[in-house]
C-alpha positions, 0 to 999 in steps of 0.5 A: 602543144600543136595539133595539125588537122588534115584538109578535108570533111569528116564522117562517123559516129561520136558519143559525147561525153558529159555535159559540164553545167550539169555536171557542175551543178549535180556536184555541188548540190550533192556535197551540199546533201545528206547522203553518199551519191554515186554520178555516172559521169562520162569524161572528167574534165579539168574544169569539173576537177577543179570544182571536185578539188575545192569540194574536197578542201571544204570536206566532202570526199568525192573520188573519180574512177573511170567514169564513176564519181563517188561522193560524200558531201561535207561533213563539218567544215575546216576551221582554217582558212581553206584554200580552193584551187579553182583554177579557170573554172568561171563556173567552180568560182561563182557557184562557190562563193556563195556556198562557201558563204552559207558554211560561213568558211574562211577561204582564198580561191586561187584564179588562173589564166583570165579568170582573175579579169573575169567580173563577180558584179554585181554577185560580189556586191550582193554577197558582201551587203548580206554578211560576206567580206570579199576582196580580190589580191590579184589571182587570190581571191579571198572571201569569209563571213557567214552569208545571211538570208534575205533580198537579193537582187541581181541584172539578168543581162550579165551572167546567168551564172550568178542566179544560178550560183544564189538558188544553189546556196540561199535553200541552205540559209536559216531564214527565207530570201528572196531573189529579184532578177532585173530585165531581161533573163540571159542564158535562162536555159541554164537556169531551168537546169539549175531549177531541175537540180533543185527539184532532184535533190528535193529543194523547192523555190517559188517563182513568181514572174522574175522573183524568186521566193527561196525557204530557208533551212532546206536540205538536198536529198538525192537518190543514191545514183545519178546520171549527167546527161550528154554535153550539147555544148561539145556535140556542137563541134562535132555536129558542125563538122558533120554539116560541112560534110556530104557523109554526115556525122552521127553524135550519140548520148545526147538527151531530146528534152534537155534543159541545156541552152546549147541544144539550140544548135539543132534548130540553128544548124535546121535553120542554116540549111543543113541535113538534120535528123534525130532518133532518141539519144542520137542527132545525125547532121548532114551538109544540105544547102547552108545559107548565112542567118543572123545568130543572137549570141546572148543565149548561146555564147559558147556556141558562136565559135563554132557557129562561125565556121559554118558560117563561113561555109554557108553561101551569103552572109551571117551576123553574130549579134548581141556577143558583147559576153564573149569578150570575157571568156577564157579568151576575148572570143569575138576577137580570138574567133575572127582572128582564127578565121582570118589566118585561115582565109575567111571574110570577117569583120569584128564589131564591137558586139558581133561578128559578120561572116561573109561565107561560101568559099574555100578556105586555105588552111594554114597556122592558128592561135588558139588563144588558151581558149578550149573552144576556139582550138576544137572550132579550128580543128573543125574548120579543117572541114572546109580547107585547101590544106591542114591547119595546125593549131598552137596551143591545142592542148587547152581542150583539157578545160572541157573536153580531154578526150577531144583530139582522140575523137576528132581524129576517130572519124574517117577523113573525106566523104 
């Protein structure tokens, strides 16, 4: 599908569906639990489906009407083989395969688009010395064994994903397991989310500077409602195009003191020069004077597409720096961004871990690839903010992954200042 967005800044207020790590996390976590959980969660994306329909293969019961999703966590796992359709989710992939190690269910993870390319070390190598058997046969994806507690240790440098993925299932062993990060911590913030998830469902761990101590035979207890707060990550795109703009944009549903590591584009966009101000719930981001920085991607990787169009609208010149992750995402993200924005007339050089934009032009508009890559279509779509003529972007129908109701919100806004 093909989507063409007219030249031109936009204005209006949008509230935000979502956040999707939350949401994946307050799922799994409460299928893992002792109770019926009813989460308030606004839009259902493909990539929260996906984790929902493996949840449902493993025997929980979780239904999705409107914006509420009933669960029922699981109750006596399958004795079959159980088949998982993960779909293109990084995140339903790694944060199950330990879990499904804690059931001690035999099972296949069915991989589409990149995700079979995408890595599982060194989370793979931990849950194979502890009990697992893992091996891949192309998109399939099959595991089995019962995961046992007790050292685990893992880089911090590579995927947060898979700390995140052994502090959900480690709580549910017999016995107490420790988990001892090497280096540096990327992507911490979506820890701490993780941690905070714990804490709801009356999970304790003990952290002793990069050592976790886990207790084993712990079980989740949630109060009966939840709420999944706002998605930073998606009011990013809309936050972007309201800097480009002289009327502003207004993104509502978002909480101040969130634990996403993607609220980080608030200061970012301060920091570029743009108009920002937030009143509880709400963030109104206007154009001011917006000048290059330099943006180190390693906490924040799923924001430098769209950071990189106000980068091409800001005078001087901004570096993308430590982006090496972006290269194993839905799509080789530092490629797919600068070529996104060479098609539509942009100055960018591709480095072999950043980008370098040099902004403060017009661009022309034009035809764009979105490389099956949620966040490089809805970057385009933004980019039309700052163009001579429309874009039309080939493939825009990969917002699904995150953000279905995208093109309907994006097109609500009033076109020109």
């Amino acid at each position: 599908m093909n989507e063409t967005i007219l030249p031109g800044a936009r204005t209006g207020t949008v509230q935000i569906p979502a956040s999707k790590s939350q949401a994946h996390r307050m799922l799994l976590c409460a299928a893992m639990g002792s109770s019926d959980v009813m989460l308030r969660c606004r839009g259902l994306s493909k990539d929260i489906s996906a984790t929902a329909q493996c949840l449902n293969a493993l025997g929980a019961s979780v239904t999705a009407q409107g914006d509420l999703i009933r669960l029922r966590p699981v109750s006596g796992v399958p004795s079959d083989i159980c088949e998982l359709p993960c779909g293109e989710s990084g995140s339903t992939l790694r944060f199950l395969l330990p879990l499904v190690g804690a059931l001690g269910v035999p099972a296949v993870f069915n991989r589409e688009g990149r995700l079979p390319e995408r890595p599982i070390e060194p989370l793979q190598r931990e849950l194979c010395r502890s009990g697992m058997d893992i091996c891949s046969d192309g998109a399939r994806l099959h595991c089995r064994g019962q995961l046992r507690p007790g050292m685990f240790c893992l880089p911090g440098n590579i995927s947060s994903q898979y700390i995140s993925a052994l502090l959900m299932a480690l709580p549910l062993l017999e016995g107490e397991s420790t988990l001892h990060i090497e280096g540096k911590l990327e992507s911490a913030a979506y820890v701490a989310m993780t941690e905070e998830v714990l804490s709801l469902g009356g999970v304790t761990i003990e952290k002793n500077g990069s050592t976790y101590r886990i207790p084993g035979g712990q079980h989740y207890y949630f109060a009966p409602e939840l709420s999944v707060e706002g998605d930073y990550s998606n009011a990013a795109f809309f936050l972007c195009a309201g800097a480009l703009s002289e009327g502003g944009i207004c993104v509502t549903g978002l909480n101040p003191g969130s634990r996403q590591g993607d609220r980080a584009i608030v200061p970012l966009f301060r920091q570029m020069g743009a108009q920002v101000s937030a009143d509880g719930d709400s963030v109104t981001v206007r154009r001011g004077m917006l000048h290059g920085i330099t943006i180190d991607a390693s906490p924040i990787p799923d924001l430098i597409p769209v950071l990189s169009v106000a980068a091409a609208a800001a005078s001087g010149e901004t570096r993308v720096i430590h982006a090496q992750r972006l290269r194993l995402k839905e799509s080789d993200r530092l490629h797919s961004t600068a070529q996104m924005l060479l098609a539509l007339g942009a100055e960018v050089e591709e480095l072999p871990d950043g980008l370098v934009i040099r902004g403060g032009k017009t661009l022309n508009g034009g035809t764009v690839d979105a490389f099956g890559d949620h966040r490089i279509a809805m970057s385009a779509a933004v980019a039309g903010s700052i163009c001579r003529s429309e874009i039309t972007i080939c493939g825009s129908e990969c917002v699904q992954k995150s953000y279905p109701d995208f093109w309907t919100d994006f097109n609500k806004l009033k076109r020109g200042d």
